[in-house]
Phi, psi and omega in degrees: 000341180259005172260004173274323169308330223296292205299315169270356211309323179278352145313319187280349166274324156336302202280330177311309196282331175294296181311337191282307165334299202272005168258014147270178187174158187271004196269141184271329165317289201289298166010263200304330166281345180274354177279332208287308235271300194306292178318345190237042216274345180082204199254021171056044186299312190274321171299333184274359178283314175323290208297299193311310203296326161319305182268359153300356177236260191267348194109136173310132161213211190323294187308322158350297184278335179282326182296317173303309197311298175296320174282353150281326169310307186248035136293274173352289173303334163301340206256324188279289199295353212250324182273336195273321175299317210253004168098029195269148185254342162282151160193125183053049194073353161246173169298114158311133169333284220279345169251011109328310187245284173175198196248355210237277170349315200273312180286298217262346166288314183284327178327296220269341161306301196290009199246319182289328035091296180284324170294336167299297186314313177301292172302322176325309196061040156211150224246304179324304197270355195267340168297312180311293176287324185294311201263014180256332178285343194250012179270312171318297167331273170357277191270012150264353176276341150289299167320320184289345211249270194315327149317325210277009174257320206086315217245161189176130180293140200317314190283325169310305173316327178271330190238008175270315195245028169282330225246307173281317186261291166332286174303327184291320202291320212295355176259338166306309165270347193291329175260051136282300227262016209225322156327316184242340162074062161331150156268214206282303208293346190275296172325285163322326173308273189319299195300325178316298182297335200263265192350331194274338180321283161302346165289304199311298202288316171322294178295349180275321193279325207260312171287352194284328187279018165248003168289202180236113189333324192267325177307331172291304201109356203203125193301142179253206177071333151015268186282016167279296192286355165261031177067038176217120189287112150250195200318286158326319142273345156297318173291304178315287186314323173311304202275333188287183203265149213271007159274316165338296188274254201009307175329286184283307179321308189307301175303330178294317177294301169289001173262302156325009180207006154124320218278336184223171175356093190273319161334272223278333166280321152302334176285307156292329150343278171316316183295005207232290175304338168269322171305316174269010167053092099241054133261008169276309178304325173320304188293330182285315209277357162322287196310319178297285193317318172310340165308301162293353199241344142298344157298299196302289182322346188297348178309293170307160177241164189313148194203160154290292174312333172286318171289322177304307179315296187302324165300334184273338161294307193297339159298311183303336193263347194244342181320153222243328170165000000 
């Protein structure tokens, strides 16, 4: 990540020291969750899609920067409102804001994010980024609020799936660049370009994420199996149940529910899972259609001629797809 940073790197201390600004406060409560919140903040993905798309076009500049700032403000507040909807006691190895503090705690804290979020935006002073966070917030809303619907079943078809995690993952890096390149006032086909490459992105990072829970544990570095024990069917099993003979996936569905809710084993019940999915290779299928969209968002970059910056982009993809975790 810091030779992918390389290209923006004094943009990106900007944005550190503005993001830092704006995650104080005189309240001693919120102060300390927003502290809470910042330390556990990752590797900072979506502002460096902001900053390269900028400078891969016109160049960086204010708004550039007011912009990474606010779309990670409502990533976030998605994610403290996002843990308090599905109960998670965890986020990124700690405890979530709402099994820290409380749920209450937890709601008003992502509020006073979303409230700094419309004022960041307000100052930018330009109605293309200010379109941008309004449809990435109510894109987020959405599909999470689909993914909760599509849960209360578990099971869901590849194209539910595709449009769950165009709507949750997808629409954020693609608004992440498209106001990178609105920022400096890219033109339409260079913007287009950018919103494309951001999209393809996220798909890329989703699906990577989704094949990393058929991995092998000790190898991530992270308990795997995740989304099955939160009642949620992706991609890899999904496909895997299509090919298999249909008492089989009958089978596994079944077991997949109950483990999800508690009733058996979970080792042992993971393990046949996992073994069912690898037997019908879909993390292999997972992984191609991974690759085709990287396909697509090098395609998209054909726009631009050769860059450092161009090259940083194209690095960030070949990450999302080879990380390790």
């Amino acid at each position: 990540m810091d030779d992918i940073r390389q290209p923006v790197r004094d943009a990106f201390e900007q944005y550190e020291k503005a993001f830092g600004q704006i995650m104080q406060s005189d309240n001693p409560l919120l102060n300390e969750v927003l502290d809470y919140i910042r330390a556990k903040s990752g590797k900072q993905l979506r502002p460096v899609v902001v900053l390269l798309s900028a400078a891969v076009s016109r160049g960086v500049t204010d708004k550039t920067i007011l912009s990474a700032v606010a779309l990670e403000l409502l990533h976030n507040a998605s994610l403290v409102h996002d843990d308090v909807v599905d109960s998670s006691p965890t986020r990124r190895g700690a405890k979530s804001v709402h099994a820290k503090w409380s749920n209450k705690v937890a709601v008003l804290v992502g509020d006073y994010m979303l409230a700094k979020v419309i004022g960041i935006t307000a100052e930018v002073r330009n109605t293309p980024i200010l379109n941008i966070v309004a449809k990435l917030g109510r894109d987020l809303s959405s599909g999470e609020i689909m993914q909760l619907h599509a849960n209360s079943s578990m099971w869901i078809d590849e194209k539910q799936y595709f449009r769950i995690i165009d709507q949750k993952t997808a629409q954020l890096f693609a608004a992440c660049a498209e106001a990178g390149a609105e920022s400096c006032a890219a033109t339409m086909r260079q913007t287009t370009a950018l919103r494309e490459y951001g999209r393809e992105l996220g798909i890329c990072f989703q699906l990577k994420d989704d094949i990393f829970d058929y991995s092998d544990a000790e190898e991530i570095g992270k308990p795997t199996m995740s989304d099955i024990r939160d009642g949620k069917a992706t991609l890899p099993l999904i496909v895997s149940l299509l090919r298999a003979p249909k008492a089989e996936a009958e089978h596994i569905k079944q077991l997949a529910e109950d483990l999800a809710n508690g009733l058996v084993e979970a080792s042992d019940a993971e393990q046949e899972i996992k073994s069912f999915v690898l037997r019908y290779e879909g993390v292999r299928y997972a992984t191609a259609r991974m690759n085709e969209h990287k396909k697509s968002a090098i395609e998209a970059l054909s726009v631009f001629r050769d860059s450092q910056t161009k090259k940083a982009l194209l690095s960030l993809l070949e990450y999302a797809v080879n990380r390790s975790y």
